[in-house]
C-alpha positions as CSV (number, residue, x, y, z in Angstrom):
1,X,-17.5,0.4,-28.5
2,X,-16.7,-3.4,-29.3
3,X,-16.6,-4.6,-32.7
4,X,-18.7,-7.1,-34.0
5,X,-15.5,-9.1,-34.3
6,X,-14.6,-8.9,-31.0
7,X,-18.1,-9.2,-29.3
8,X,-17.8,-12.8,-32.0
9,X,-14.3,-13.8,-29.8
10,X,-15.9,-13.4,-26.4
11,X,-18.7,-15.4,-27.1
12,X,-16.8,-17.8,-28.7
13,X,-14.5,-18.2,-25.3
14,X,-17.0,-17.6,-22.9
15,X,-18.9,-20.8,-24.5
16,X,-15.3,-22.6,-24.5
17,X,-15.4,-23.3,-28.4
18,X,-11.5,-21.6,-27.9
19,X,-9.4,-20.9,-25.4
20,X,-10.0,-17.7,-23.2
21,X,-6.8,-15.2,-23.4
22,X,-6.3,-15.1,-19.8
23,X,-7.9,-17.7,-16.9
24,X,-7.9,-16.6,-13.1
25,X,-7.9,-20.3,-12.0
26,X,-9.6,-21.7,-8.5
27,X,-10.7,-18.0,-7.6
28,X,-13.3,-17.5,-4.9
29,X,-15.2,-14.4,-6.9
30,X,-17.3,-12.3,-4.3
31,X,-20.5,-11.7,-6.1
32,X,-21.5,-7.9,-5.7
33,X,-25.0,-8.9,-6.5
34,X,-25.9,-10.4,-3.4
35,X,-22.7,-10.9,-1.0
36,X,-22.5,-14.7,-1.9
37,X,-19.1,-16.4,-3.2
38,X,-18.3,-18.6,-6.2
39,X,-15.3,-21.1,-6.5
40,X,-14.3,-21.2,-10.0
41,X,-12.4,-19.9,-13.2
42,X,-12.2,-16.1,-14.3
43,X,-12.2,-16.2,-18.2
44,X,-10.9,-12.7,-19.9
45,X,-11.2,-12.3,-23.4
46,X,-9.1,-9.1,-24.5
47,X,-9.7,-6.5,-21.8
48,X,-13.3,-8.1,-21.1
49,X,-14.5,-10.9,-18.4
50,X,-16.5,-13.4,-20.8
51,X,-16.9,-16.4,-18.0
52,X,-17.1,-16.4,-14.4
53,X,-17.4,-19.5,-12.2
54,X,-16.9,-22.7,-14.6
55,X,-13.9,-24.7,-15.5
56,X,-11.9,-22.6,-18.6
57,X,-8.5,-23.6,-20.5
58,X,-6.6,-19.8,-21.6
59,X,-3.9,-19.6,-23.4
60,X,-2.0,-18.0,-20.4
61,X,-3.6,-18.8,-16.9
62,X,-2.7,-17.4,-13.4
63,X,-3.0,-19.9,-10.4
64,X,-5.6,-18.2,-8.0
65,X,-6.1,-20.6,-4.8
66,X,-6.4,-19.4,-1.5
67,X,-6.8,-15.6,-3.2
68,X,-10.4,-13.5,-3.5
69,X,-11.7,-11.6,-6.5
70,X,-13.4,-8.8,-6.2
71,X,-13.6,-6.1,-8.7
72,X,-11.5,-2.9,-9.4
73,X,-11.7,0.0,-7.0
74,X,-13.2,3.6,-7.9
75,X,-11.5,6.7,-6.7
76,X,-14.6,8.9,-6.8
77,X,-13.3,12.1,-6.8
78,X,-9.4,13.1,-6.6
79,X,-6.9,15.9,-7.9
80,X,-4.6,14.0,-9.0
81,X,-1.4,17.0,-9.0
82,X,-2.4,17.0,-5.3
83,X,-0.8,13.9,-5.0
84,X,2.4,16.3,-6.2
85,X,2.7,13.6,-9.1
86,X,1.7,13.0,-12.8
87,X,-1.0,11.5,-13.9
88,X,1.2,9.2,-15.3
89,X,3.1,8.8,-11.6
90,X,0.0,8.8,-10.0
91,X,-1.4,5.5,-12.3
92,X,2.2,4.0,-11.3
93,X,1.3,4.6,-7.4
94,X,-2.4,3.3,-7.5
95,X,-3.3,0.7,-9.9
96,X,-1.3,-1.6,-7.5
97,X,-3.2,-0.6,-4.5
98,X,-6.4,-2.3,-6.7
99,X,-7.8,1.5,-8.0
100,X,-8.4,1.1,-11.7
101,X,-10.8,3.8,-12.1
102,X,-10.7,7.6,-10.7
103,X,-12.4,10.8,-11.6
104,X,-9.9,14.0,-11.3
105,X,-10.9,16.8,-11.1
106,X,-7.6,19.2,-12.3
107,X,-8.9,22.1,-11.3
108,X,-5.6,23.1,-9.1
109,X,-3.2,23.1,-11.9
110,X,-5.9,24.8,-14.6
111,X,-6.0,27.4,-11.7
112,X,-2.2,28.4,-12.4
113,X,-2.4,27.3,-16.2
114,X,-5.5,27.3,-17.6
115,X,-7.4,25.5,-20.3
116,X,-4.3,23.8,-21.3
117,X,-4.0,21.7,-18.1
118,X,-7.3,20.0,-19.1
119,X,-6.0,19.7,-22.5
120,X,-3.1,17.7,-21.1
121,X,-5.3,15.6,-18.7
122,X,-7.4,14.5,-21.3
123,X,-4.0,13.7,-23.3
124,X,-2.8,11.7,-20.3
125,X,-5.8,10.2,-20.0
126,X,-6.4,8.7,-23.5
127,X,-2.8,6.9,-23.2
128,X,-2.7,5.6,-19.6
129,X,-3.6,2.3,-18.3
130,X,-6.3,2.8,-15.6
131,X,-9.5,4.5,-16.6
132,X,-9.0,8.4,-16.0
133,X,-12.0,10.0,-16.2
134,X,-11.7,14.1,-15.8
135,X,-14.3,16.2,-14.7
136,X,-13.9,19.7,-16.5
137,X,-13.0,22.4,-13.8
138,X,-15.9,24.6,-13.1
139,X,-14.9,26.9,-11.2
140,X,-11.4,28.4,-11.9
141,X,-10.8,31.2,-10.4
142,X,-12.7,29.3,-7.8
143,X,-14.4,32.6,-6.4
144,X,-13.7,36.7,-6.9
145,X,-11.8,36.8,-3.7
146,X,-8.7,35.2,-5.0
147,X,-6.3,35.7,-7.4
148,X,-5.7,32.8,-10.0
149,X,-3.1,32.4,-12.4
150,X,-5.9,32.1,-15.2
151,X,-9.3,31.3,-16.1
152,X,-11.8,29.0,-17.5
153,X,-14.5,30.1,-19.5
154,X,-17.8,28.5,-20.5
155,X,-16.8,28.5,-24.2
156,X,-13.3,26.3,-22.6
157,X,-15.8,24.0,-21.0
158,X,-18.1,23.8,-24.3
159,X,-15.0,23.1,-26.3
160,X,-14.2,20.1,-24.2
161,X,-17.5,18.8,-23.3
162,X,-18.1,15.8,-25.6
163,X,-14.1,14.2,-26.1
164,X,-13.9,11.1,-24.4
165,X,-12.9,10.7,-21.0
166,X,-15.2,13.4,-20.0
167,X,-17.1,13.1,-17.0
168,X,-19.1,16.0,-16.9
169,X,-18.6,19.3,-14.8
170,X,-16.4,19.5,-11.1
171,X,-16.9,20.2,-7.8
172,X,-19.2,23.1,-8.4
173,X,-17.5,25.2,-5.2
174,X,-19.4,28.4,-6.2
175,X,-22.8,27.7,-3.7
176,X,-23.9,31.2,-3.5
177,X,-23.4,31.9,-7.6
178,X,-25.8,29.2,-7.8
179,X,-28.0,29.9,-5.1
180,X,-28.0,33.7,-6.2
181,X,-28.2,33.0,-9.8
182,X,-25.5,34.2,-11.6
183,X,-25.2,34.3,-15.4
184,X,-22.3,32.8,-16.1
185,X,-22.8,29.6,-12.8
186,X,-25.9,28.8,-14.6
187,X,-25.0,29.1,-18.0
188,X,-22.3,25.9,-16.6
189,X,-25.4,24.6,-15.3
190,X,-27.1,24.1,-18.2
191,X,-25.1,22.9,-20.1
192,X,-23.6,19.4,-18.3
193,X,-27.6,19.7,-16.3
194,X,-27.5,15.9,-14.4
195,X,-23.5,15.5,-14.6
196,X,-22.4,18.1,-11.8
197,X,-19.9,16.9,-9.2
198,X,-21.1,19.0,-5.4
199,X,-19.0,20.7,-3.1
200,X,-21.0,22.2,-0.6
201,X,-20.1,21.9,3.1
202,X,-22.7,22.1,5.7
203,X,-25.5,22.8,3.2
204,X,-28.8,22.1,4.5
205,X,-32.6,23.0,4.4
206,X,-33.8,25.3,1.5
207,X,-30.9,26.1,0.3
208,X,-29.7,22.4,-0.5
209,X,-32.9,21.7,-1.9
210,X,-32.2,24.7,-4.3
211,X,-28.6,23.5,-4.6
212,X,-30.0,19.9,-5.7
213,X,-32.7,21.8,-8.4
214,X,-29.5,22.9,-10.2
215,X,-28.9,19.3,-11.0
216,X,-25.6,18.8,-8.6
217,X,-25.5,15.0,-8.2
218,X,-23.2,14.3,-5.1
219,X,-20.8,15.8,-2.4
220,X,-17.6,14.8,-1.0
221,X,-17.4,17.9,1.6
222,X,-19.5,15.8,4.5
223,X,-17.8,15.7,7.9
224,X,-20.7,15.6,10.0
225,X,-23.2,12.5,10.4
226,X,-25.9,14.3,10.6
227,X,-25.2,16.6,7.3
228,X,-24.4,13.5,5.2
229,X,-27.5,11.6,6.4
230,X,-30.0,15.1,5.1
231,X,-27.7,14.7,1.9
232,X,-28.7,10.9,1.4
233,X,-32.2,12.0,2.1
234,X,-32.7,14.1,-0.5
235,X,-31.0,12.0,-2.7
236,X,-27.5,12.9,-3.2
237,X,-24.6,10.6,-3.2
238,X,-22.3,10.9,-0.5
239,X,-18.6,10.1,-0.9
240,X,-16.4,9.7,2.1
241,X,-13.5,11.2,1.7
242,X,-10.3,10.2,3.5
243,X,-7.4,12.1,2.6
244,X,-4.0,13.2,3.3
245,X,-5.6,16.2,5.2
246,X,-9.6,16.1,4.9
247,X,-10.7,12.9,7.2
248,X,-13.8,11.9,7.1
249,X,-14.2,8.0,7.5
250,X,-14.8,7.8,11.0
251,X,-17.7,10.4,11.0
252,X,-19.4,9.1,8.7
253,X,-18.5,5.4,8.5
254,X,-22.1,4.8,10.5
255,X,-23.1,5.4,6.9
256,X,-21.7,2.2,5.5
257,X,-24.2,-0.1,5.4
258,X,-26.6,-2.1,2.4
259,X,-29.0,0.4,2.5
260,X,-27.0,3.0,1.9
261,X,-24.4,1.4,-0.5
262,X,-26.0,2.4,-3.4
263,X,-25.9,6.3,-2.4
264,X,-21.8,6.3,-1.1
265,X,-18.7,6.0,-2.7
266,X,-15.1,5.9,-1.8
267,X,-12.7,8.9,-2.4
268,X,-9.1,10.3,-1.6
269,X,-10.0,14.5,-2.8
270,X,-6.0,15.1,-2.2
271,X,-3.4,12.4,-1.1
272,X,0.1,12.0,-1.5
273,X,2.5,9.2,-2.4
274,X,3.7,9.3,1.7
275,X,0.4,8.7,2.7
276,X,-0.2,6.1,-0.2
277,X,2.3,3.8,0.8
278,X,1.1,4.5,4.6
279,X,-1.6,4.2,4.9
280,X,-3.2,2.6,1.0
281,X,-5.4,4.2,-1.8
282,X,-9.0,3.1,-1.8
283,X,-7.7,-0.2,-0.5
284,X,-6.7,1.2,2.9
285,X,-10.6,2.9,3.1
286,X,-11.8,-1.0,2.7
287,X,-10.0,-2.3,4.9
288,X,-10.6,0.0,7.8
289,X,-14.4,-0.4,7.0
290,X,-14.0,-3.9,7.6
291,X,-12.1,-3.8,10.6
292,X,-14.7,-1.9,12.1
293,X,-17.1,-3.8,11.7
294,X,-19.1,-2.9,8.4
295,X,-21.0,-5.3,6.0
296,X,-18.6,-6.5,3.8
297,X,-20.8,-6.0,1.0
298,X,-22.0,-2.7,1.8
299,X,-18.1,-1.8,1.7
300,X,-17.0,-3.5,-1.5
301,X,-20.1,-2.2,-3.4
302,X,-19.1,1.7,-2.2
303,X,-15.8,0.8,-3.1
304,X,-16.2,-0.5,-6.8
305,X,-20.2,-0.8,-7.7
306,X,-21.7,2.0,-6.4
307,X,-19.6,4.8,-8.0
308,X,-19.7,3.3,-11.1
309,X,-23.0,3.0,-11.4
310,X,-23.5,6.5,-10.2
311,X,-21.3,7.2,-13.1
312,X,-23.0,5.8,-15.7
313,X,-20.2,3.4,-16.3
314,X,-22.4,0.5,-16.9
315,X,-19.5,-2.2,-17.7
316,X,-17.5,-1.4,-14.2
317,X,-18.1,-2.6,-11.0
318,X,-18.5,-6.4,-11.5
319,X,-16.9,-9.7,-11.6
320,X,-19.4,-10.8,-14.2
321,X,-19.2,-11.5,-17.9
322,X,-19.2,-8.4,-20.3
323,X,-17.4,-6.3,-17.7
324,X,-14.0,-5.0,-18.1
325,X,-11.6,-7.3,-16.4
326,X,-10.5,-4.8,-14.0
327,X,-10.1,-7.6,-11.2
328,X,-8.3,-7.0,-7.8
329,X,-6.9,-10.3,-5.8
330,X,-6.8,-10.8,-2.2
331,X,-5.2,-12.4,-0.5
332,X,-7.0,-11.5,2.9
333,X,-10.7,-10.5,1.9
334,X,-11.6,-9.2,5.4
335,X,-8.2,-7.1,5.6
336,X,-8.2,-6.1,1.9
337,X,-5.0,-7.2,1.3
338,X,-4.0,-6.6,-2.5
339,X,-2.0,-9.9,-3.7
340,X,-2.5,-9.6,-7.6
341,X,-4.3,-6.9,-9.9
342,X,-5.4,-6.9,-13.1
343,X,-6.7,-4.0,-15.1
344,X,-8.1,-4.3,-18.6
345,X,-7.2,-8.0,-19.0
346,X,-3.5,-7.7,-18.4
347,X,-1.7,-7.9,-14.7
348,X,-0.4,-5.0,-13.2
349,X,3.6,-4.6,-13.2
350,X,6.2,-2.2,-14.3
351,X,5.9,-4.2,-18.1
352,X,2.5,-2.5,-18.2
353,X,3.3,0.5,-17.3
354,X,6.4,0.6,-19.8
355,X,4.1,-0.3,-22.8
356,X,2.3,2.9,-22.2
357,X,2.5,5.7,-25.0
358,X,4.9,8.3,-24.2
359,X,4.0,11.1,-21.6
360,X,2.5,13.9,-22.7
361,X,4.8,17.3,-22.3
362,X,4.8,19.3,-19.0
363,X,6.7,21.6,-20.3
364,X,3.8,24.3,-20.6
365,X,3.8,24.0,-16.4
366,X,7.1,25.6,-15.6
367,X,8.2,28.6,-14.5
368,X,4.8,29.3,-12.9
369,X,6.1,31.1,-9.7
370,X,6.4,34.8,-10.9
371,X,6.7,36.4,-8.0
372,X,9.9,39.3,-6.4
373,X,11.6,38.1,-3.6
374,X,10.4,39.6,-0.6
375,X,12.0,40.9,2.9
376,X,11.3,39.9,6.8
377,X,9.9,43.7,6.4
378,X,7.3,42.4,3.7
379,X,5.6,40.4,7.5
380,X,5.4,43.7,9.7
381,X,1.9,43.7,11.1
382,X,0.9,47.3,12.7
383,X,-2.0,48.0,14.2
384,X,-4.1,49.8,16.4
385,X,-6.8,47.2,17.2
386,X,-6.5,45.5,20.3
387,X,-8.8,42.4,19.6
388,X,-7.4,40.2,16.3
389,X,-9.3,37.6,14.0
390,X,-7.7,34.6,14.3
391,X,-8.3,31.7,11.9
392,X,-8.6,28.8,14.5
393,X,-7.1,25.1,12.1
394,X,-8.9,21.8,13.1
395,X,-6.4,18.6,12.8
396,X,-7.4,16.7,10.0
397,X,-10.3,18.7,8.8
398,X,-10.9,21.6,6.4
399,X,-12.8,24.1,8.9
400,X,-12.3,26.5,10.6
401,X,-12.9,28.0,13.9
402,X,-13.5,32.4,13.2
403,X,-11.5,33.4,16.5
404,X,-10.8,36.2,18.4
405,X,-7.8,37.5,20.5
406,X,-6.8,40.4,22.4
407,X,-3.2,41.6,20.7
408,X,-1.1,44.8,22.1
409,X,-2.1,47.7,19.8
410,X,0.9,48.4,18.1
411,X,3.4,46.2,15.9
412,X,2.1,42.7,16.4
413,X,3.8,39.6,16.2
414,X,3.9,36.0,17.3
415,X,3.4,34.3,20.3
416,X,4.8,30.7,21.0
417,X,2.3,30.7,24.5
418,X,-0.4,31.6,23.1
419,X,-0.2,29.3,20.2
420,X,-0.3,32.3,17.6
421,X,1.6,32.1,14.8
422,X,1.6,35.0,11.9
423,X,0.6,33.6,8.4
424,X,0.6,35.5,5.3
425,X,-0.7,34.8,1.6
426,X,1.3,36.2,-1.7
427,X,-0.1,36.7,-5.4
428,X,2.3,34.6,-7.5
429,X,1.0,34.6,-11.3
430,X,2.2,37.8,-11.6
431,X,-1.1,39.5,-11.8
432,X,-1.0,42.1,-9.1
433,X,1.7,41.6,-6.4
434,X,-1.0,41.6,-3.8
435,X,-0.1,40.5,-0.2
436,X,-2.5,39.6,2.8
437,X,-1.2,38.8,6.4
438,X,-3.1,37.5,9.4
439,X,-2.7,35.4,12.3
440,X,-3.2,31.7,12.9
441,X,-3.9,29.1,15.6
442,X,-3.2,25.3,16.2
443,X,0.1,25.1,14.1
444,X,1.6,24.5,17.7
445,X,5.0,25.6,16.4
446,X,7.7,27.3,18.6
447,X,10.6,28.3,16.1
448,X,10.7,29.0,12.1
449,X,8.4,28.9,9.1
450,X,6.5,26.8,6.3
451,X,6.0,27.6,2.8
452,X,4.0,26.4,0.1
453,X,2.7,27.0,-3.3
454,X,0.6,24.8,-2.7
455,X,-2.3,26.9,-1.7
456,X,-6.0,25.4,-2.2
457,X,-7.6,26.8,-5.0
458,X,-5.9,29.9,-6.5
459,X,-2.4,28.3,-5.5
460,X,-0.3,31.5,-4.2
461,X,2.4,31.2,-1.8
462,X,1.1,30.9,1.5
463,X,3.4,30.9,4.7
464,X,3.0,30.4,8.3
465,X,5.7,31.5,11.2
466,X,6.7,32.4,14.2
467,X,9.2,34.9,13.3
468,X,9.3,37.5,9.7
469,X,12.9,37.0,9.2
470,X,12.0,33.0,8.9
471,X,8.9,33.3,6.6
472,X,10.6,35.7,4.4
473,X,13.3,32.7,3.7
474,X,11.2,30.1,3.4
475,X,9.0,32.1,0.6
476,X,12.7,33.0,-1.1
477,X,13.5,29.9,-1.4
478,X,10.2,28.9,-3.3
479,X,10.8,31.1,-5.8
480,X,14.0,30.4,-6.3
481,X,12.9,26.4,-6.8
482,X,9.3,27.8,-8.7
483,X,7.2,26.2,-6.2
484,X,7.1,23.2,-3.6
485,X,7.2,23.3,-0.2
486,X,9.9,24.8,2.4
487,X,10.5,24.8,6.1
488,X,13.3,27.4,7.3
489,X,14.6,27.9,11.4
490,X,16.9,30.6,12.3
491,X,17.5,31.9,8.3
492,X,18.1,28.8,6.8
493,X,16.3,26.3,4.6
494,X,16.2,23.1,6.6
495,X,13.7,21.2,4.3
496,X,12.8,21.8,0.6
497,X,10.7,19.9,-1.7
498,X,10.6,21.5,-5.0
499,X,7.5,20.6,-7.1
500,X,8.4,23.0,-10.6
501,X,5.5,21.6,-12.9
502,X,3.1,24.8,-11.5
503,X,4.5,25.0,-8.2
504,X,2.0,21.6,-7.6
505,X,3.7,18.7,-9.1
506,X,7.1,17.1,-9.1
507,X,9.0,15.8,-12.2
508,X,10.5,12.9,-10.5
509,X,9.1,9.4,-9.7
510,X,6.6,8.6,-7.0
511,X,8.9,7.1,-5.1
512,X,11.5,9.7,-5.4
513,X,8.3,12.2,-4.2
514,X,7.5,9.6,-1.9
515,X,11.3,10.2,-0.3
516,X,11.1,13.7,-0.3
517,X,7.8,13.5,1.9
518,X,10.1,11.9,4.5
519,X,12.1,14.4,4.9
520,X,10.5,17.3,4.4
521,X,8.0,16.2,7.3
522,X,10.8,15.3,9.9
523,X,12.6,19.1,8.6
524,X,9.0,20.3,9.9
525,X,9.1,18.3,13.1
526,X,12.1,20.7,13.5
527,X,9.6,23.8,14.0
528,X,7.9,21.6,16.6
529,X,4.9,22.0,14.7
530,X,3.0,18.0,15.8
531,X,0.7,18.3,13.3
532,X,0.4,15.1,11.3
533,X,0.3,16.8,7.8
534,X,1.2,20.6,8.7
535,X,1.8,21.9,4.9
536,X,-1.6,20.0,3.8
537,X,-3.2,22.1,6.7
538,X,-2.0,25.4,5.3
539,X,-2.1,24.6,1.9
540,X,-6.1,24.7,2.4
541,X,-6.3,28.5,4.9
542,X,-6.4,30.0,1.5
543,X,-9.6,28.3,0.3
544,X,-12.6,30.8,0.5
545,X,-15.4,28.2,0.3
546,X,-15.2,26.2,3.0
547,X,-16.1,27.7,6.7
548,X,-15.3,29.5,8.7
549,X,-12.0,32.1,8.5
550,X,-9.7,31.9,5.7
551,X,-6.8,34.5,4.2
552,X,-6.6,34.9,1.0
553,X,-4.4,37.0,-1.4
554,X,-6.8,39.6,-1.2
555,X,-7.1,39.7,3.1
556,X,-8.8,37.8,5.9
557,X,-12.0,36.4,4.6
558,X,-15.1,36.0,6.8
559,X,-16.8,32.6,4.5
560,X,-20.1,33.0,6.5
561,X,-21.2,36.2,5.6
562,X,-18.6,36.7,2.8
563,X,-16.5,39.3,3.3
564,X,-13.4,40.5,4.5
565,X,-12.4,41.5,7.9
């Protein structure tokens, strides 16, 4: 909270008895209130707008003709170590795209390390620039038919429930724990009741209503029109999610409009620095809005108003005094094209980031990948069936398609005309050893193996291939590196991308992480896999709570009627 000292110093500039810290001079501000735009002066006292629209004199000013103010951008629900960077990288990557706000959700890394991970968010958080809010993990283990590298408790999540940068309780992926009422879902429930992120995929009907009763608040797991329209109804905000893998804009960009604005909001869920510098943050989600068509002000206000609002975070979201100065330029409005930003008062540039506080350790993250090497023997499939489950991927889109397939009865392997490739998940906390194999179609590879640890939400090894003597390489050399990603063809590594800070992130820079990328998707090209984002595809097989088929550590899951097959 501001001092009375400092509330004194803003009113003192905002009337112009002294000069403002920073002017935005000749800016055209677009007005969130009601789509209108104002020629004028941006005054910013400390990291706080105290004038908007009249002439101000600051003791350090920024010439803003021909540019558009709008305010800072809200990512409204992201894992940050999916981006396979620190927090820190990851506020290095963004905040120039314009996103000065972004609820994480760490969930992925407290899945291999436990409450400590969201001890070390809440570290990163308190020293970085942009406002990291983190939404406590609320299901890790995501579900029983996993097997996670740790836990988190209710006492964990009571422990951490009222330090600052708290947002209240994660994607709460457990729909039938709530739905069946199970001790320890709702004991979560009650206590962040009104501050529960949703994930809950084709939910309708009854059992949304029930799912809504618990006090879940939004969803970022629409991808049809239809399901995010019965969400809206019954109240729930909807953010559209645009990804690295998970695509939903144009579904549900029919959505974008005034009267809808103040139930959506923008978000990334997982994204990369590749697909950053591609393709833009939040940024790029704007301007393809507004190339299609939408009301601008239905877009900027899902973009920046809306999710802060649906926050709680009543000084966000506005050029307008009292807000935080978190102020993005443009220098095309209808393209969303990010000249300037700044974020608390002060521009955006590598000074900022310098005067940070020192990173907080990642040392607790390595050597996460605990695992024996395995053989092309570990891949044998033997069988006597003659029909197969299949786990049919979707481009760009977490379902599923449950398949079946007639296979020779016998030793089964994979089949390059049939588009059949042999995929196998592989315990790596060091719990158990387990080991599940199965069969996968759409990859559209002809030759080698992928390998991740990287492995949506339990984060074993999961690798997909056309022959066992390649997957068994490709998983070798993950170990060896304690986690990343691998592509091997004819027994050699042709692509590796070691992420050691639990098998998730990378210790380098986001634009070293950003190189990497590169070629680690042209080694993958190699497979003739044409998938756009082939290891984001696998990395999310293993996630039992999203339709239809899924594999597991534990076997081939059935996510419909929840079992194994």
């Amino acid at each position: 909270m501001p001092t009375a000292d400092f509330i004194a110093k803003c009113i003192r500039q905002a009337r112009g008895l002294e000069m403002a810290d920073l002017v935005l001079k000749n800016a055209r501000i677009f007005n969130l209130t009601d789509g209108s735009f104002t020629q004028g002066d941006i005054a910013i006292c400390g990291d706080r707008i105290v004038g908007v629209g009249e002439n101000y004199e600051g003791r350090a000013a920024l010439d803003c003709s021909g540019l558009t103010a709008v305010p800072g951008f809200m990512d409204a629900h992201v894992h940050v170590e999916s981006s396979l960077i620190t927090p820190y990288e990851f506020e290095r990557c963004v905040l120039p795209h314009g996103t000065v706000t972004a609820v994480c959700d760490p969930h992925e890394i407290s899945n291999v390390c436990g409450p400590a991970a969201l001890d070390y968010f809440l570290e990163c958080a308190s020293k970085m620039r942009m406002d990291l809010l983190v939404a406590l993990s609320s299901c890790v283990p995501a579900t029983d038919m996993e097997t996670a590298g740790a836990a988190i408790t209710c006492e964990d999540l009571r422990r951490l429930a009222g330090k600052p940068h708290v947002a209240g309780l994660a994607e709460l992926m457990n729909v039938p724990g709530v739905l069946n009422l199970d001790a320890s879902v709702l004991a979560k429930i009650e206590q962040f009741y009104g501050k529960i992120d949703g994930h809950a995929p084709l939910l309708g009907g009854k059992d949304l209503n029930a799912y809504l009763a618990a006090g879940v608040c939004n969803d970022h797991e629409c991808s049809q029109l239809e399901e995010a329209r019965e969400k809206l109804r019954k109240g729930m905000t909807v953010f559209i999610r645009e990804g690295s893998v998970a695509r939903n804009l144009d579904e549900l960009m029919p959505l974008v409009t005034i009267e809808n604005a103040p139930f959506l909001a923008f978000c990334t869920d997982d994204s990369n620095p590749k697909d950053i510098a591609e393709n833009g943050h939040i940024d790029g989600i704007v301007a393809r809005c507004l190339e299609a068509g939408c009301n601008p002000l239905a877009v900027y206000r899902a973009a920046c108003l809306s999710p802060a609002q649906q926050r709680n975070l009543k000084h966000k979201g506005l050029v307008a005094p009292g807000y935080f100065a978190d102020i993005v330029l443009l220098s095309d409005f209808g393209k969303c094209q990010v000249s300037s930003v700044i974020c608390k008062g002060r521009l955006v540039n590598e000074e900022l980031f310098a005067s940070r506080k020192p990173e907080p350790s990642t040392e607790l993250f390595r050597n996460s990948v605990k695992c024996n090497k395995v053989t092309a023997d570990d891949f044998r499939i033997v069988s006597d069936k003659s029909e197969m489950p299949i786990i049919g991927i979707k481009e760009l889109s977490l379902l599923t398609d449950y398949l079946k397939m007639d296979m020779p009865a016998g030793e089964k392997n994979a089949d390059v005309s049939r588009d059949i490739a042999k995929i196998a998940v592989l315990e790596r906390h060091g719990k158990n050893g387990n080991k599940a194999l199965g069969f996968v179609h759409g990859f559209k590879m002809q030759k080698g193996a992928i390998a991740s640890t990287v492995g949506h939400d339990s984060h074993n090894i999961c690798v997909v291939g056309m022959n066992d003597q390649d997957m068994a390489c490709a998983v070798n050399a993950l170990i060896d590196a304690q986690g990343g990603f691998a592509v091997a063809i004819d027994g050699q590594i042709v692509g590796l991308q070691p992420l050691p800070l639990g098998g998730l992130m990378s210790d380098k820079d986001y634009q070293a992480v950003h190189a990497q990328c590169e070629k680690l998707h042209a080694a993958a090209s190699m497979t003739n896999c044409p998938l756009e984002a082939p290891f984001l595809q696998l990395a999310f097989l293993p996630l039992p709570v999203i339709p239809f088929l899924r594999i597991t550590d534990k076997g081939v899951f059935d996510v419909a009627n929840w079992s194994f097959v």
